[in-house]
MARTIRO-18574 format. One line per 2 residues: number of its first residue (from 1); for each residue x, y, z of N, C-alpha, C, O, CB. Coordinates in Angstrom, 2 decimals. Each point is the difference from the previous one (the first is absolute). Glycine has a CB too. Layout:
! residues N
NUM> X,Y,Z,X,Y,Z,X,Y,Z,X,Y,Z,X,Y,Z; ...
This chain:
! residues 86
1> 15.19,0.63,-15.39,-1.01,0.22,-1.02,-0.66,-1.31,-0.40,-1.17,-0.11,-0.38,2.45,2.10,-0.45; -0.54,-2.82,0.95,-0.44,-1.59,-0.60,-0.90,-0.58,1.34,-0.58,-1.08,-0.09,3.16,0.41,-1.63
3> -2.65,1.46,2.88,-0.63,-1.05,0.76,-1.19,0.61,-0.16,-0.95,-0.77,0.08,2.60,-0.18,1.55; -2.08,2.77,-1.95,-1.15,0.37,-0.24,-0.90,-0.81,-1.42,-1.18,-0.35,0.00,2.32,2.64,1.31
5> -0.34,-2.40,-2.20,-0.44,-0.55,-0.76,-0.49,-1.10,-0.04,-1.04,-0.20,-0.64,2.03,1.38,0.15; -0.30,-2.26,1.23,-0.24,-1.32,0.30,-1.56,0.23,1.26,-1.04,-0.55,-0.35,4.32,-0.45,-0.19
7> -3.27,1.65,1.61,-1.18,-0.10,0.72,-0.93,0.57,-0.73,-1.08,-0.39,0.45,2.03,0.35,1.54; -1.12,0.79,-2.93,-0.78,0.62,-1.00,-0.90,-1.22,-1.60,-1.06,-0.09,-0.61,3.28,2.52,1.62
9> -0.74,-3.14,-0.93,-0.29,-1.31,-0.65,-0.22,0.76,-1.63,-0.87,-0.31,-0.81,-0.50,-1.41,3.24; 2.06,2.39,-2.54,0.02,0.40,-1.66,1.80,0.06,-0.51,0.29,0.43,-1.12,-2.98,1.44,1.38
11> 3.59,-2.27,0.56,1.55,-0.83,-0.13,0.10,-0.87,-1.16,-0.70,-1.00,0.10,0.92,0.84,2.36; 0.42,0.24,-3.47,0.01,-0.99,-0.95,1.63,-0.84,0.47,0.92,0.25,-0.78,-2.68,1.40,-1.42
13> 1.92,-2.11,2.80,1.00,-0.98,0.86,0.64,-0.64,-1.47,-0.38,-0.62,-1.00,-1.20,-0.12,3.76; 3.00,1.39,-2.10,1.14,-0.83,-1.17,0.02,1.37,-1.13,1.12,0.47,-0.18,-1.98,-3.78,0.33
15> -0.02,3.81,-0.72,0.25,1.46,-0.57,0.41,0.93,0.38,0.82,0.61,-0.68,-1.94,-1.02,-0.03; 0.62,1.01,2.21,0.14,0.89,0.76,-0.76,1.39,-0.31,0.27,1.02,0.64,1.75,-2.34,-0.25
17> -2.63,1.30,-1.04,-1.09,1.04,-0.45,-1.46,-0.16,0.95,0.07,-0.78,0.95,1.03,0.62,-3.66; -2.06,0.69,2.54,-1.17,0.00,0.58,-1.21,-0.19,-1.17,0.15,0.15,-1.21,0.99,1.34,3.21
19> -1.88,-1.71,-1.59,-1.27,0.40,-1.06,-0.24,1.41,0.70,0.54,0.54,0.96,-1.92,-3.15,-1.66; -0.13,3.17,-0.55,0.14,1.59,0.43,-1.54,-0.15,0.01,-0.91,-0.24,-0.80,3.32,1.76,-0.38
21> -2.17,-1.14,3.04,-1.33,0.36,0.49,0.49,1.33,0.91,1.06,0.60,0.14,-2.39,-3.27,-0.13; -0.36,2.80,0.66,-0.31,1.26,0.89,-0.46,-0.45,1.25,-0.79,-0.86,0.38,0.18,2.29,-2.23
23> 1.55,-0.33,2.55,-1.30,-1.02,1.41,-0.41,1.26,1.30,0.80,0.52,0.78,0.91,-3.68,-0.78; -2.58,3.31,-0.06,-0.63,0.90,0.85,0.20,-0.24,1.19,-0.58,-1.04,0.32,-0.82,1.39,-1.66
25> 2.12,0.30,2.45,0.07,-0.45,1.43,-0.51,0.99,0.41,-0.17,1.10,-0.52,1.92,-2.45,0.79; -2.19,0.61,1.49,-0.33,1.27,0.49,0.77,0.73,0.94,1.20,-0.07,-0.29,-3.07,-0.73,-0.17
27> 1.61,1.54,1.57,1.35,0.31,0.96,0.12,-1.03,0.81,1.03,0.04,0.66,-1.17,2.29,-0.53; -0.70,-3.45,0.10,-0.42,-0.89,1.56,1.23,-1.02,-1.04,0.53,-0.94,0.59,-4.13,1.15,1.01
29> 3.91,-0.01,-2.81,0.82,-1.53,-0.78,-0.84,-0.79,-1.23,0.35,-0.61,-1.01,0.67,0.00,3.57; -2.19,0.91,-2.00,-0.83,-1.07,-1.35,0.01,0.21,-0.54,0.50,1.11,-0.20,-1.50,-1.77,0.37
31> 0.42,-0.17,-1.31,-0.14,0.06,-1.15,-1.16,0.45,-0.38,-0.78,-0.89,0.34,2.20,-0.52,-0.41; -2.23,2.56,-0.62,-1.34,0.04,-0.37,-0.59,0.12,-1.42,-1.18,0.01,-0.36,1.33,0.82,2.42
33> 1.04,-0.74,-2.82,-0.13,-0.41,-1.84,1.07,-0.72,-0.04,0.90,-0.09,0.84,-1.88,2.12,-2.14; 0.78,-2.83,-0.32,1.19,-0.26,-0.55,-0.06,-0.62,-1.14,-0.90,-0.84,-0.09,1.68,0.84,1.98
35> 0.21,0.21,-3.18,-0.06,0.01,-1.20,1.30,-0.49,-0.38,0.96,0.76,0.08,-2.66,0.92,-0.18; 1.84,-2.93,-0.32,0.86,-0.95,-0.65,0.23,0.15,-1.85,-0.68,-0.89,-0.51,-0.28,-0.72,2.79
37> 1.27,1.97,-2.76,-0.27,0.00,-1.84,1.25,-1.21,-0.61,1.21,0.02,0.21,-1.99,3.28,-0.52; 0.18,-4.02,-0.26,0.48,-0.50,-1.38,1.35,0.67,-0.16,0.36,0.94,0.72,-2.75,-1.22,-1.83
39> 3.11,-0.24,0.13,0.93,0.59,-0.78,-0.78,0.77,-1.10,-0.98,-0.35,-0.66,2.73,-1.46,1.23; -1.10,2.83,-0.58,-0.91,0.92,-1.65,-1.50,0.33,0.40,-0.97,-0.02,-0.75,2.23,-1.61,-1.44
41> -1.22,1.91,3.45,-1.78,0.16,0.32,0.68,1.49,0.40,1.20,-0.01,0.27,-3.02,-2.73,0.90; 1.16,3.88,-1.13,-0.27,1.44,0.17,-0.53,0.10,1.19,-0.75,-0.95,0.26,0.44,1.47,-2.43
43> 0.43,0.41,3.12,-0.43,0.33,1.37,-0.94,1.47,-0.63,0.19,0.56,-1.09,2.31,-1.73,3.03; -3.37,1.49,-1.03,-0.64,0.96,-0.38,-0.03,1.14,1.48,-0.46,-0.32,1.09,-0.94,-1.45,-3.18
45> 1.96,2.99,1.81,0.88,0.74,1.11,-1.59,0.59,0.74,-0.16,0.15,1.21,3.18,0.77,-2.70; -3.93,-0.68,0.60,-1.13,0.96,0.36,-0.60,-1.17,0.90,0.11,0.34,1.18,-0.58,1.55,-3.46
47> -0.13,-3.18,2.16,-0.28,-0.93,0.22,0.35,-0.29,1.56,-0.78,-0.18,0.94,0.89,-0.20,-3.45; 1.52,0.38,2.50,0.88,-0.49,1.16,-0.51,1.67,0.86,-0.95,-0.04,0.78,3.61,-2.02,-2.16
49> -2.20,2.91,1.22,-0.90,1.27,0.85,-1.48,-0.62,0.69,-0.31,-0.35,1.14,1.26,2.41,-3.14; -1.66,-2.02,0.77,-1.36,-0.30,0.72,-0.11,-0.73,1.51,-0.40,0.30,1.13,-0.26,-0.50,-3.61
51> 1.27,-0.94,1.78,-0.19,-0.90,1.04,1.24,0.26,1.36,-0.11,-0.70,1.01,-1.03,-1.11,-3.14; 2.08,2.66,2.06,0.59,0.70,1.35,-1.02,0.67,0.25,-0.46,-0.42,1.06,2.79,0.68,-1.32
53> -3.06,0.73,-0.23,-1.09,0.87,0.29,-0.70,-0.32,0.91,-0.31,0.52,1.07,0.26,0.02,-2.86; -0.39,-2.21,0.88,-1.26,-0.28,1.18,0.51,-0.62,1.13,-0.48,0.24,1.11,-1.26,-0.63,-2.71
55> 2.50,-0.24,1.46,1.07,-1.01,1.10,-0.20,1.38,1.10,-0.83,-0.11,0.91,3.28,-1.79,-2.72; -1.79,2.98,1.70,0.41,0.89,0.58,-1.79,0.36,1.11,-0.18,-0.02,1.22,2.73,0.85,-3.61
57> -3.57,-0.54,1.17,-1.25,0.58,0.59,-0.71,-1.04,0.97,-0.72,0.32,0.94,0.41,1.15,-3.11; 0.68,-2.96,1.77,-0.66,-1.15,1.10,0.62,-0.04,0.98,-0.74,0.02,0.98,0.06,-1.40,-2.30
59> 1.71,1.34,1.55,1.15,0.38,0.97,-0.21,1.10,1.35,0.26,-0.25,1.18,1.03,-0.20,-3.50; -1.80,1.65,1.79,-0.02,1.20,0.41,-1.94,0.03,0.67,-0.46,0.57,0.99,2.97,0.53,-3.14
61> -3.16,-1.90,1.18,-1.69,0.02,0.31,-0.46,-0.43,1.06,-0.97,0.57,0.48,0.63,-0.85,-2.38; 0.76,-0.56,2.38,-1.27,-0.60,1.09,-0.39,-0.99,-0.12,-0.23,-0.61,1.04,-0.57,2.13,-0.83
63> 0.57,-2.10,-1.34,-1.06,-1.05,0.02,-0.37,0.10,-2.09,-0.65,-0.86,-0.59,-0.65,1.41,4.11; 1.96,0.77,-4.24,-1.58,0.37,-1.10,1.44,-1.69,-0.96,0.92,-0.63,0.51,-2.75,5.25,-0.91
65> 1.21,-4.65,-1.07,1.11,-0.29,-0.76,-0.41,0.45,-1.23,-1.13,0.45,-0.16,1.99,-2.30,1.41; 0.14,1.76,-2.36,-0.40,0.36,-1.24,-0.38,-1.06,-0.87,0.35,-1.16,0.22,0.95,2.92,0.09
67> -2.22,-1.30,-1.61,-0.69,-0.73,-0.51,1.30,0.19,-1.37,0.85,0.89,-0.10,-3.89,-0.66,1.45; 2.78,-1.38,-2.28,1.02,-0.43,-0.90,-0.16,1.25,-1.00,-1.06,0.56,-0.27,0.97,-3.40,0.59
69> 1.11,3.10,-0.72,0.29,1.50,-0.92,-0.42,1.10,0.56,-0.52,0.86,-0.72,0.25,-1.83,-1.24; 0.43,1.24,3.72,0.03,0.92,0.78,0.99,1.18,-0.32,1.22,-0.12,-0.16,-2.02,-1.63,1.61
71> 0.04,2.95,-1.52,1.50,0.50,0.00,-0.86,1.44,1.06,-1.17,0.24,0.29,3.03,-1.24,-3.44; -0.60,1.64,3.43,-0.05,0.68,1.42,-0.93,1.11,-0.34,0.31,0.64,-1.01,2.14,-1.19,2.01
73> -3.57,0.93,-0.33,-1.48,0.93,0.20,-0.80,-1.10,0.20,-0.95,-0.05,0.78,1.11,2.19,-2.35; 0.26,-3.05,0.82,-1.44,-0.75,-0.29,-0.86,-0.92,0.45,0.90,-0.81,-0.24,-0.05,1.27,-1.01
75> -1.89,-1.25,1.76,-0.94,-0.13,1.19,1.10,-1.57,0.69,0.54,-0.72,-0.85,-3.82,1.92,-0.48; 3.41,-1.43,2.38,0.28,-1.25,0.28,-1.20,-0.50,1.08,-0.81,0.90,0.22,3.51,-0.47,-0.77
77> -2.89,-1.36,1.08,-0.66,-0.95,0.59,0.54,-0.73,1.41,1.16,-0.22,0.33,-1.83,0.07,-2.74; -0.46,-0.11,3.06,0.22,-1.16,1.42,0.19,-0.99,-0.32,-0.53,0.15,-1.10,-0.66,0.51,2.40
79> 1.58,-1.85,-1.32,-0.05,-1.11,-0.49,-1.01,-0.95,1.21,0.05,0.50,1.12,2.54,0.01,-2.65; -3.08,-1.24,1.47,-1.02,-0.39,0.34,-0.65,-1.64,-0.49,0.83,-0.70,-0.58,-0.85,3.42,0.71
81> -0.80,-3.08,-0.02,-0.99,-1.38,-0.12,-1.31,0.49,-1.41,-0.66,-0.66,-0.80,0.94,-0.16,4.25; -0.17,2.16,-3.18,-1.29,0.74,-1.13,0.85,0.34,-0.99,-0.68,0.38,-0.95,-1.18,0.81,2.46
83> 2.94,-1.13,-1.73,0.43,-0.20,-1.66,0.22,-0.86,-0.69,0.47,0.17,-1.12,0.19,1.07,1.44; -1.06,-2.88,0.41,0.39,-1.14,-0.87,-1.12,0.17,-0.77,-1.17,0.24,0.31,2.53,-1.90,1.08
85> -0.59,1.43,-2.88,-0.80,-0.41,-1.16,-0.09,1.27,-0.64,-0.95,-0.02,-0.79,-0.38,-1.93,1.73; 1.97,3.13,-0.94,-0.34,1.60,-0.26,0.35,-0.27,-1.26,-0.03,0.89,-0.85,0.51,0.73,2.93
């Protein structure tokens, strides 16, 4: 358990506890979110969904991705050279 923690780099060494994060993998191993909190900081469960949601829909698309406070119906995009500056 300590070596996940340690390659994860949220190990508090000499305590033996972790800090409390989230980490979105995918099936290939990566990493494609991830959320570290403070002590006394709150995780937000609806939040952490979303973003499996979309993790999940870029994954599965082709090419589209989601735009920030995406949530699933709703329009996503090509990414491209014509959205700098949108």
């Amino acid at each position: 358990m300590h070596t996940l923690m340690r390659d994860l780099d949220i190990l508090r060494e000499g305590e033996g506890v972790a800090d409390r994060g989230t980490f979105i993998v995918d099936p290939q191993g990566k990493v494609q979110a991830y959320e570290v909190n403070a002590d006394g900081v709150g995780r937000n469960a609806e939040e952490l969904l979303r973003v499996l949601q979309a993790a999940k829909y870029v994954s599965e698309s082709g090419g589209t991705v989601c735009p920030a406070k995406w949530r699933p119906g709703e329009n996503t995009f090509t990414p491209g050279i014509g959205l700098v500056g949108m």
